[in-house]
C-alpha positions in Angstrom: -52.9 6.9 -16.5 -51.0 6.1 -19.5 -49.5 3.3 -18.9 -52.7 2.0 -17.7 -54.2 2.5 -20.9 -51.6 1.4 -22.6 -52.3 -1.8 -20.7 -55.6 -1.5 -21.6 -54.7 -1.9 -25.6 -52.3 -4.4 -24.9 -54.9 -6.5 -23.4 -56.9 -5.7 -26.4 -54.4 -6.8 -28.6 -54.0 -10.1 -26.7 -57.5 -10.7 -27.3 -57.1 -10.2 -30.7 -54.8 -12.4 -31.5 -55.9 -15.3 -29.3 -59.2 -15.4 -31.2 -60.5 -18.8 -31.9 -62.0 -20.4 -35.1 -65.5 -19.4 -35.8 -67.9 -16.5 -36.4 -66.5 -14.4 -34.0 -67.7 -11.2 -32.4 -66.1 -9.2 -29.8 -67.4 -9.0 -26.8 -66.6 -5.4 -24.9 -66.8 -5.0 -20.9 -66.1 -1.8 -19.7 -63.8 -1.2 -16.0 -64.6 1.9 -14.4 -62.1 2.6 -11.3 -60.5 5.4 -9.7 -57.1 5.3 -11.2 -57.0 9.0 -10.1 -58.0 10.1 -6.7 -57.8 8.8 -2.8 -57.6 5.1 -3.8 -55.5 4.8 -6.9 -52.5 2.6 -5.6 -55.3 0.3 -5.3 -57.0 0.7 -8.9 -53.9 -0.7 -11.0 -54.0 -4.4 -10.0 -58.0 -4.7 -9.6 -58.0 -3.7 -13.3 -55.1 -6.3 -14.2 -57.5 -8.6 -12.3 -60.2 -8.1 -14.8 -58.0 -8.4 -17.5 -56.8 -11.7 -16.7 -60.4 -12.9 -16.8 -60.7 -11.4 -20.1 -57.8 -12.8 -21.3 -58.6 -16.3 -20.1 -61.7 -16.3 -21.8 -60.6 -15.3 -24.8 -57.7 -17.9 -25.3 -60.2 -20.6 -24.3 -62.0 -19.6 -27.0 -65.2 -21.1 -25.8 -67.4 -17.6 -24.8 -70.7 -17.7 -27.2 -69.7 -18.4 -31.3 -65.5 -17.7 -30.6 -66.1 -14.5 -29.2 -62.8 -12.1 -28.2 -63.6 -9.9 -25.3 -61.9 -6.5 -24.8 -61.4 -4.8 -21.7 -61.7 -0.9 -21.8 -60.6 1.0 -18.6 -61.8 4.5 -18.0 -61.8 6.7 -14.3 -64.2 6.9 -11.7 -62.1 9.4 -9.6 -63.8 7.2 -7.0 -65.1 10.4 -5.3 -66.3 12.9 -8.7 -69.7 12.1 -9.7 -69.4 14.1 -13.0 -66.4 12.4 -14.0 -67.6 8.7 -12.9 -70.9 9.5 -15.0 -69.1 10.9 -18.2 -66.6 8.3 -18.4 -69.5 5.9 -18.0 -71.4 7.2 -20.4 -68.7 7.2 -23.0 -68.5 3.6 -22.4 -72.3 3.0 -23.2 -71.4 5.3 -26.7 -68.5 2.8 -27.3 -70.7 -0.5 -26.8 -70.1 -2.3 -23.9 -72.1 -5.4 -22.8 -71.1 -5.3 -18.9 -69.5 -2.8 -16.8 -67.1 -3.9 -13.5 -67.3 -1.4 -11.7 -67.6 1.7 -10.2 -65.2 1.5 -7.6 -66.3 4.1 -4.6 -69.2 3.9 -3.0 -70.7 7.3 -4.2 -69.6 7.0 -7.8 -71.0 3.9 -8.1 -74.4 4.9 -7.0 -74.2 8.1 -9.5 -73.2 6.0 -12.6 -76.1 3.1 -11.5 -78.8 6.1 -11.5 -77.7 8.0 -13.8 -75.9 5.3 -16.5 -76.9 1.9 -16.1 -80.6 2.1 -15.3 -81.1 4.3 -18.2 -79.4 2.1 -21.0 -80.1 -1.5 -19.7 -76.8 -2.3 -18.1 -75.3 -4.5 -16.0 -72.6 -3.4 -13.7 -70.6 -5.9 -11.2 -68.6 -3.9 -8.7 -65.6 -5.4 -7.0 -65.4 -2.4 -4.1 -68.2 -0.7 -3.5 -69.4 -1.2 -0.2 -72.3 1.0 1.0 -75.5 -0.8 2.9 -76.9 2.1 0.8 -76.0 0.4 -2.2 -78.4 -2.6 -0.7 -81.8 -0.9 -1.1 -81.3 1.1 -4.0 -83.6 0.5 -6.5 -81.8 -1.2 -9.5 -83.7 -3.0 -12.0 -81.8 -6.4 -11.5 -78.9 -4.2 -13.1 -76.4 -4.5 -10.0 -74.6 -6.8 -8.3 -71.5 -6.6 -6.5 -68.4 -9.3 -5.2 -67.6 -7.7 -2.1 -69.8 -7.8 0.9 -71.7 -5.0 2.6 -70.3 -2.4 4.9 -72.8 -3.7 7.0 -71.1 -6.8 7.7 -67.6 -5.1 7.9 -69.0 -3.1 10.7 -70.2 -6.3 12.7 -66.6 -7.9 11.5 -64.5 -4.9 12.9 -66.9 -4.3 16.4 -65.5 -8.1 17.3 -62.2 -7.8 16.4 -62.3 -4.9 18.8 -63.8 -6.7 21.3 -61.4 -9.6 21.0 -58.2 -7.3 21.4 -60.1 -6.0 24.5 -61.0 -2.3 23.5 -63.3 -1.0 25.2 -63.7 2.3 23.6 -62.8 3.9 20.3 -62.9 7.5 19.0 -64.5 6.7 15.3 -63.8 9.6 12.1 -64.9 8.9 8.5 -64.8 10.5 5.0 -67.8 12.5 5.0 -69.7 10.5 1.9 -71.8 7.6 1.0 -68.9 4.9 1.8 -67.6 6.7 4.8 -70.6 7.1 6.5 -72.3 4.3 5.9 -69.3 2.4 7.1 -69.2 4.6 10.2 -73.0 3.6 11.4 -72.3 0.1 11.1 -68.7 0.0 13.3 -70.8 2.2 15.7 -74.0 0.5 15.9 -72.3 -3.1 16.4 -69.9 -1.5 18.2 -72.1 -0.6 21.2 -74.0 -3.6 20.6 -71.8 -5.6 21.9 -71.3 -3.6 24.6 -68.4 -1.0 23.6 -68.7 3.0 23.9 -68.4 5.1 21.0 -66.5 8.6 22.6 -66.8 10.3 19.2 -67.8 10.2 15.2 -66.9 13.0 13.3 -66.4 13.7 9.5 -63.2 14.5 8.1 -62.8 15.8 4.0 -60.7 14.7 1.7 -57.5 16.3 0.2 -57.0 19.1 3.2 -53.4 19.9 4.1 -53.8 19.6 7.9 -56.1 17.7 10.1 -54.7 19.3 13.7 -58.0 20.4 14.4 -60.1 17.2 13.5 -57.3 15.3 15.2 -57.8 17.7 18.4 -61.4 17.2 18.6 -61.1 13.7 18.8 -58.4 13.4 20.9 -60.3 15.4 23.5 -62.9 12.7 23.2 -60.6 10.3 23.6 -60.7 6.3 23.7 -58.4 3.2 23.4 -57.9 3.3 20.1 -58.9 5.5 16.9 -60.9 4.0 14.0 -60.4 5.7 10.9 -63.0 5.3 7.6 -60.9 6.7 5.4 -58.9 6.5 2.2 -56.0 5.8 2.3 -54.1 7.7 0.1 -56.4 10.6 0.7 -57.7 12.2 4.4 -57.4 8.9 6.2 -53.6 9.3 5.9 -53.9 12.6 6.8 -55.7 11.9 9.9 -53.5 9.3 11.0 -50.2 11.4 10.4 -51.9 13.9 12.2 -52.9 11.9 15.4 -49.3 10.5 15.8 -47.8 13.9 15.4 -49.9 15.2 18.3 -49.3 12.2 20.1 -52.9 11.3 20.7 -52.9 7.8 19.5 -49.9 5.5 18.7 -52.7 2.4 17.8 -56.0 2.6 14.7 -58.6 0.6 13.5 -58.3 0.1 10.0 -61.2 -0.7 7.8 -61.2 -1.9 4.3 -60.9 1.4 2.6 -57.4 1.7 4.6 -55.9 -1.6 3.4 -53.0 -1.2 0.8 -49.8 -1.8 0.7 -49.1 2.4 0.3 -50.6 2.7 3.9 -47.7 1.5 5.6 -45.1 2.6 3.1 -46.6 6.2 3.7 -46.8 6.4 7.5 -43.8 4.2 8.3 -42.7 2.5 11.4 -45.8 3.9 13.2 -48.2 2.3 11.9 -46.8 -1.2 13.5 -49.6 -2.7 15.3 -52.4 -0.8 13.5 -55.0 -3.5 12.1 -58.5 -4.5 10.9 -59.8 -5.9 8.1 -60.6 -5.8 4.1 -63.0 -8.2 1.9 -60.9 -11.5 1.8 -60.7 -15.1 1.5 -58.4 -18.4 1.7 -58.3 -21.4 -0.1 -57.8 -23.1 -3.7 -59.3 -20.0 -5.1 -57.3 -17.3 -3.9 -53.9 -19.5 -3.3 -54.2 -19.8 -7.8 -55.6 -16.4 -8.6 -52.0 -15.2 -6.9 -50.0 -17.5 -8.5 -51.8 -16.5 -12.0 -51.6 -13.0 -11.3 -47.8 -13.4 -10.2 -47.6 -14.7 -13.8 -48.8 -11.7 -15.2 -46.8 -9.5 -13.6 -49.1 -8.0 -10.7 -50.0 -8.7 -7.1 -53.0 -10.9 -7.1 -53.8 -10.4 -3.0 -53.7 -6.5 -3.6 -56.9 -5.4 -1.9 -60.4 -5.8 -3.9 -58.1 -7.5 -6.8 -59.4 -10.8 -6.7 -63.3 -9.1 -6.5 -62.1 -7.4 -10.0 -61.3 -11.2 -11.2 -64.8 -12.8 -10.4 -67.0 -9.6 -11.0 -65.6 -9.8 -15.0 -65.8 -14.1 -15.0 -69.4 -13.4 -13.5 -70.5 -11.5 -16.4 -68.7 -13.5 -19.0 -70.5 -16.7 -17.1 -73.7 -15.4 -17.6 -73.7 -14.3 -21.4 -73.1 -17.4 -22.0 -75.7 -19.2 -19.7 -78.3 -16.3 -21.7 -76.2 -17.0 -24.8 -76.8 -13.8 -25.2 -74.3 -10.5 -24.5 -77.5 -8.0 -23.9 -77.7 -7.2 -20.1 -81.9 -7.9 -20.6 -80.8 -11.4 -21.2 -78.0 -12.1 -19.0 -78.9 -9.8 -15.8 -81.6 -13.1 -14.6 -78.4 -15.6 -15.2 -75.7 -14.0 -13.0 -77.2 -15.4 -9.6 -77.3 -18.8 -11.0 -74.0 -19.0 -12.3 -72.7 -17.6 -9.0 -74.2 -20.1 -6.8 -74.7 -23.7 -6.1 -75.6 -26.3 -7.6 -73.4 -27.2 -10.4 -69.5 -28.0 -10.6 -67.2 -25.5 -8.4 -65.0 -23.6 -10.9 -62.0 -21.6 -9.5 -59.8 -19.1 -11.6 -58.1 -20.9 -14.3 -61.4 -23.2 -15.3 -63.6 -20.2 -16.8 -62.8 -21.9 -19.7 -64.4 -25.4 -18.8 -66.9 -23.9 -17.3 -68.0 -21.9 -20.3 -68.2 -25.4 -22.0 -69.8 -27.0 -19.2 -72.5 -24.3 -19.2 -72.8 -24.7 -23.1 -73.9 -28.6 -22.8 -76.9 -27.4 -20.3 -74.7 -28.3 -17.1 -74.6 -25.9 -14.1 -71.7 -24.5 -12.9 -71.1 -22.9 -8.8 -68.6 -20.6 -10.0 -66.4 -20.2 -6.8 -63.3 -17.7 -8.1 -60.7 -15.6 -6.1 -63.1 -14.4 -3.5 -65.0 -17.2 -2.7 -68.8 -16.2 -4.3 -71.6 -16.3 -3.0 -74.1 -13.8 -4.2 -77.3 -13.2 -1.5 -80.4 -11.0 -1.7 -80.4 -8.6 -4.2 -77.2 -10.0 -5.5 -74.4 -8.9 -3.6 -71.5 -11.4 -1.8 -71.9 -13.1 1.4 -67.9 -12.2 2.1 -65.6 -13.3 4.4 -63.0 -11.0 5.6 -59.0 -11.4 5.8 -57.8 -9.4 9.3 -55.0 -7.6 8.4 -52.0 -6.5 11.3 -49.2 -3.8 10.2 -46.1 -5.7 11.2 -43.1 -4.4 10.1 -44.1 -2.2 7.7 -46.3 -4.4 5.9 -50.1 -5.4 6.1 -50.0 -9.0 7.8 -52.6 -11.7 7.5 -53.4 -12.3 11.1 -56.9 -15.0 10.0 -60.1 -14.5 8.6 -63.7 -14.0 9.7 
């Protein structure tokens, strides 16, 4: 933690000194992950990710009158509501004009209720996935750049089907992500024609999962899909299923995508798969290469979501040229979507100029935007196979 936060000043201090002639004002966007708890290999890069937005903007020096923007990290815990709220709210003391973030499904509900609908603010999260998420009443104040569990669920049901499974034994993290994630495997799941043998709950941080393991081994089914964490109970589960022998193949959702996975179960997990918010193309093939350049893995899961959710934001304060989330909530759609010029990662500075002369801009990014409905991504997903103890890109849906 830190190191992280030393990160965090470093960036600071990069933004400082990059700032351009003019009256300028800082700009400060708050990132709230889980750099603790059951997804934190995960948390460091997606922050990174923001910070190389932030860092991009700065240099260009083209955001509003000059304006530096400062990236300040604090933890979500990704599963502690108490924490996810006070870390928010110490970020609305400090002055931020946008939150990325939360990172968990749960948390991020907790800080939109109690946080961001309160004070007026706008939060972009690059993770968190709940159809719940979708209804909740928001104000205009949330948006997110990865797609609905929703769609995962339809996603992961044909994936399924295609490998020829014809029935799965289905366990989840018993909150908002995990269960909403669990309805929608199971619902398309049997839609398309597939049997369901089981779907049970399993809690986070326990030291054995024998007896979840046994009841769902005595279910049974071809393979066992497990919406989990994984650094967390998911891992558990899985470590448990091949010590008893009752699987030797999973389904693995987004939440169980990261490069620890594999490093933690070993060998075994060879020819485990499913899938994780992803895309291909000019915008993803650059956001690596300008991530490799800063030092951090730019395909790490949800990283290039961190990336757009922050350019987003920055985007639209300038399309309101204004940095109060009354202004800017309206301009966030617009900027995301078509018409205008397509900008990737590496042009938020051109298309902060662009959008300054009255032209519209498609911003296209790491992840491929495209914001729907009440503002969350259309997505495409990269399907992921464990082959020699790494996560493979297998295609995309």
């Amino acid at each position: 933690m830190k190191k992280m936060l030393m990160a965090t000043t470093a960036a600071a201090l990069v933004a400082t000194s990059a700032m351009a002639g003019g009256h300028a004002k800082e700009v400060k966007l708050g990132i709230i992950f889980g750099f603790t708890g059951p997804i934190e290999s995960l948390t460091g890069p997606m922050a990174s990710g923001v910070e190389v937005a932030v860092k991009e903007v700065t240099e260009s020096g083209m955001l509003l009158d000059s304006a530096t923007v400062t990236a300040m990290r604090v933890d979500s815990g990704c599963i502690d509501n108490g924490l996810a709220v006070s870390n928010a709210e110490r970020l609305i003391a400090d002055g931020v004009h946008g939150i990325v973030g939360a990172d968990c499904s749960g948390v991020t509900g907790a800080v939109l209720q109690n946080v961001a609908i309160p004070n007026g603010m706008v939060m972009i999260s690059p993770s968190a996935t709940s159809p719940g998420l979708t209804t909740m009443e928001d104000n205009g104040l949330f948006f997110r750049t990865s797609p609905s569990d929703a769609r995962e669920g339809q996603v992961m049901a044909e994936i399924l089907q295609e490998r020829g499974v014809k029935s799965i034994a289905l366990t989840y993290t018993n909150n908002d992500y995990g269960k909403g994630l669990a309805d929608a495997i199971e619902t398309s799941f049997t839609g398309l024609g597939g049997e369901v043998t089981i779907v049970a709950a399993h809690e986070d941080g326990k030291a054995d999962y024998s007896a979840e393991v046994g009841a769902l081994a005595s279910a049974g089914g071809d393979i066992l899909v497990v919406a989990g964490y994984l650094d967390q109970g998911g891992a558990g589960i899985i470590k448990a299923a091949l010590d008893a022998g009752a699987w030797e193949q999973f389904g693995l959702p987004g939440g169980m995508i990261g490069d620890a996975l594999p490093a933690n179960i070993g060998p075994d997990l060879n020819g485990s798969y499913g899938q994780i918010a992803g895309s291909e193309g000019k915008g993803i093939e650059t956001f690596v290469e300008m991530a490799k350049a800063e030092g951090f893995d730019g395909s790490s899961p949800y990283t290039p979501e961190s990336y757009d959710a922050a350019a987003l934001l920055m985007l639209a304060m300038q399309a309101a040229d204004s940095t109060d989330p009354a202004d800017y909530k309206d301009k966030i759609l617009d900027v995301a979507n078509a018409p205008g010029e397509k900008i990737y990662p590496g042009d938020l500075g051109k298309a902060l100029e662009l959008i300054k002369a009255g032209k519209d801009v498609d911003y296209v990014g790491a992840s491929a935007v495209e914001l729907i409905g009440p503002g969350e991504s259309a997505g495409t997903y990269r399907m992921i196979e464990v082959k020699d103890g790494a996560n493979t890109t297998v295609g995309f849906k």
